[in-house]
Steps between C-alpha positions, in 0.01 A plus 500: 500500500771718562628452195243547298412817689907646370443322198228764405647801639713654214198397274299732761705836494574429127084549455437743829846748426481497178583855431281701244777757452815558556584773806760743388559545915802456691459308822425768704240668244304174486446404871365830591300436164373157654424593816275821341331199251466316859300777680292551182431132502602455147563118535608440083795814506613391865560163383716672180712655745551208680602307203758775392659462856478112484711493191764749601519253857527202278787637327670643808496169657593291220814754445584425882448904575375404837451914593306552189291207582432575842408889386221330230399271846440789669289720234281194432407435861404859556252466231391166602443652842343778369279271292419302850389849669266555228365176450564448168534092562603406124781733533621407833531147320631590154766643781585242700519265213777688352768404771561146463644528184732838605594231790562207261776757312613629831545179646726367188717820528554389901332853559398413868411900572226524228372168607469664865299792315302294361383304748435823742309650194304215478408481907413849492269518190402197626411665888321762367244300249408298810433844650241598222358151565619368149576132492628387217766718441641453902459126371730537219744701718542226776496254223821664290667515848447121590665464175798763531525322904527151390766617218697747752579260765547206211827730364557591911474850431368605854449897422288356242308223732486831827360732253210237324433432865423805603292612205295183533458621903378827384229359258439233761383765761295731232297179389428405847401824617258532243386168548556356179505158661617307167764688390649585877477065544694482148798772555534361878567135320740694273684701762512186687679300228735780389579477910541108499748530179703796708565266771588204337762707325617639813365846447404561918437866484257384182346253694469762805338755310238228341400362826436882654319595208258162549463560820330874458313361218396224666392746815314705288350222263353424894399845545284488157381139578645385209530103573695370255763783449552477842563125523722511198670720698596317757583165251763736327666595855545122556600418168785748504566427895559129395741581237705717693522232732627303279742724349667579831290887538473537800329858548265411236377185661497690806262735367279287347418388853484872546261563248289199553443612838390843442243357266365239739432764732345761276291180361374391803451864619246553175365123520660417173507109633671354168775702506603502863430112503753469174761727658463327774623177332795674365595635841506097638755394198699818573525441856598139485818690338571647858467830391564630864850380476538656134401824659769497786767412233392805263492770847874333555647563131282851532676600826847338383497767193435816681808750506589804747477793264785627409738246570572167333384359758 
């Protein structure tokens, strides 16, 4: 399914950006232009400018001009935003469809900066169409970042992996405090997975921020009543807590229990019985790892590395 959904994406800006006319613009020239077509709601002309920027960020990245690439990055997510603000859904998409293939080029030229940019664009576009209540498009955003996250950790690039986190976080919290219970139970499976791949490639501080970002999703998916999002929630904090067990991480499987606890509480607190009862679960297998003892051992190496200012000491 994946796939077939990438399979069809140049096909899609090929027939959606197909520009009408050429814009005798430079770059500056035509993003103030788009963002005027934005606020006029011209849908057609918007999607011209976009089309002009996502060639000139095609051929940036495939020339390895990372700067260039990440200037382009930055224009088209500032109309895509802009889009977002307004509402104009089938822009917001034609938008967010355009960076996998900048990140395909940027990935083959190594480019891990752009690749950062683009994930970041894609959170933020991504936060603020769950604002306006729009679905699909915060969909396609979590969904492009799942991808990017899987790929990131895959080639261990870890400012890659911390940024796709974090933009997946963002979205996370926007589609559960709107309650848009499907999408907020699909980008908490994603965010978990992107954090299960961090740890198993070592990537703790990864891992860290994944669990955190579960854990206030998780809370608030418990605040909105949102079942399911909330339970996945809690799944994903084991899933990663198990593999950082069993890559040695020990302040990410200390967290989990962490985590896991804060949710129980907040689950029982709100009668949210399935979720409490599944954390719950998790908490037994964790503490059959005698996580007491793990915590002593982490306070020792903690108080071990502190240093009297000033001295070397």
């Amino acid at each position: 399914m994946i796939k077939l959904i990438f399979s069809h994406i140049h096909t899609y800006l090929r027939e959606n950006l197909g520009a009408r006319r050429i814009l005798p613009l430079d770059e500056n020239e035509a993003l103030e232009l788009g963002l005027n077509l934005v606020d006029e709601k011209n849908e057609t002309e918007t999607k011209e400018v976009l089309n002009y920027f996502f060639e000139l960020a095609l051929k940036y990245a495939k020339e390895g001009q990372e700067d260039d690439t990440k200037r382009l990055i930055e224009y088209i997510k500032k109309i895509g935003r802009a889009a977002a603000v307004s509402k104009l859904e089938p822009v917001v998409v034609s938008t967010l469809l355009i960076f996998p293939q900048v990140a395909t080029e940027a990935r083959k030229q190594n480019m891990e900066n752009a690749l950062v940019s683009i994930a970041l664009a894609l959170g933020e576009i991504g936060k603020v169409a769950a604002g306006q209540k729009m679905e699909t498009p915060a969909k396609i955003a979590a969904f492009c970042l799942g991808e990017m996250g899987n790929t990131a950790a895959s080639r261990r690039d870890k400012k890659g992996t911390i940024a796709v986190i974090f933009a997946l976080g963002e979205i996370g919290k926007s589609v559960t405090s709107q309650k848009l219970g499907d999408v907020a139970s699909s980008t908490v499976a994603l965010l978990g997975e992107t954090g299960k791949v961090a740890a198993s490639q070592k990537f703790e501080d990864a891992a860290l921020n994944a669990e955190l970002l579960l854990q206030e999703i998780g809370t608030g998916a418990i605040e909105k009543n949102l079942k399911e999002t909330a339970d996945m929630s809690v799944r994903s904090i084991q899933d990663i807590g198990k593999t950082a067990d069993s890559q040695g991480l020990d302040k990410a499987l200390l967290q989990a229990t962490y985590s896991l606890e804060a949710i129980k509480f907040n689950a029982e607190d709100r009668y949210l019985m399935s979720a409490s009862i599944i954390a719950e679960v998790a908490l037994l297998h964790f503490e059959r790892l005698k996580i007491e003892k793990l915590e002593d051992k982490l306070n020792k190496l903690s108080r071990g590395k502190k240093r009297i200012p000033g001295t070397d000491l």
